[in-house]
N, C-alpha and C positions, 0 to 999 in steps of 0.2 A: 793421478800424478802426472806431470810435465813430461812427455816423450823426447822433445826436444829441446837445445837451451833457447828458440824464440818463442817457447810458448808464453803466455802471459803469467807470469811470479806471481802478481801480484794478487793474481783472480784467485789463485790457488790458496797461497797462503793464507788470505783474508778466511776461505773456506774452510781451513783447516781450522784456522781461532774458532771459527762458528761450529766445530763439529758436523759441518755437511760435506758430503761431496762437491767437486767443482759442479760445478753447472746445475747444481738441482734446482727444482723447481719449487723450491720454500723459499732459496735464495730471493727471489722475485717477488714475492708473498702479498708482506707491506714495506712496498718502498717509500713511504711516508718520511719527513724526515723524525717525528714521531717514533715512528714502529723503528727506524733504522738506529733511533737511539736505545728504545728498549733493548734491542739486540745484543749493542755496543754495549750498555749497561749487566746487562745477564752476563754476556763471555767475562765480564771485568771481572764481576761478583762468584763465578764460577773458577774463577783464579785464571783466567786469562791475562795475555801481559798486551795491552795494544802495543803497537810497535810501527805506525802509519800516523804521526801526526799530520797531515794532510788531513787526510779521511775525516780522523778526531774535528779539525780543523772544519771542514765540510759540511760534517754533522750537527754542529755547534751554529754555524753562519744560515742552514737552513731552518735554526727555530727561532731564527731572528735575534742570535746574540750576534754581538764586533767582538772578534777576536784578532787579537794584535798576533802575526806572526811570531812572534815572542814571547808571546803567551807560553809559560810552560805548560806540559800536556794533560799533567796532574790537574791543576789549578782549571783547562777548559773540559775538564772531565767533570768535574766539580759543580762545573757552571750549568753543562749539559743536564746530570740529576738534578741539581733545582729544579731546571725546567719541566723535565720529566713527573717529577713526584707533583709538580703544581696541576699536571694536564691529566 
């Protein structure tokens, strides 16, 4: 957990979705944009709520989809398991 308020939120929280600790080293595992979907896809399926349309966003542009910044986040989640279940 964050000792201080400049620690980085962001690392943390993401961790938390994932059920790891910050910093572990599973986190690192496969950073594939691949594997970083599986992940993204399990936390979802496991009743995870994403809450980082960025990231979403990120995930989505690294399997070689255009995602319109206005994409709602539903709809590039959507897009991301196509790609997922095709690979």
């Amino acid at each position: 957990m964050p000792k201080l308020p400049m620690d980085d939120w962001s690392d943390w929280i993401s961790a938390l979705i994932k059920n790891l600790p910050p910093d572990s080293p599973e986190q690192a595992e496969d950073a594939s944009a691949v594997g970083q979907a599986k992940k993204l896809l399990a936390a979802i399926d496991q009743g995870g709520i994403p809450t980082d349309p960025i990231r979403i966003n990120n995930i989505g542009r690294a399997l070689g989809l255009e995602i319109s910044p206005n994409a709602p986040m539903a709809e590039t989640i959507d897009r991301i398991r196509e790609v997922v279940n095709k690979s």
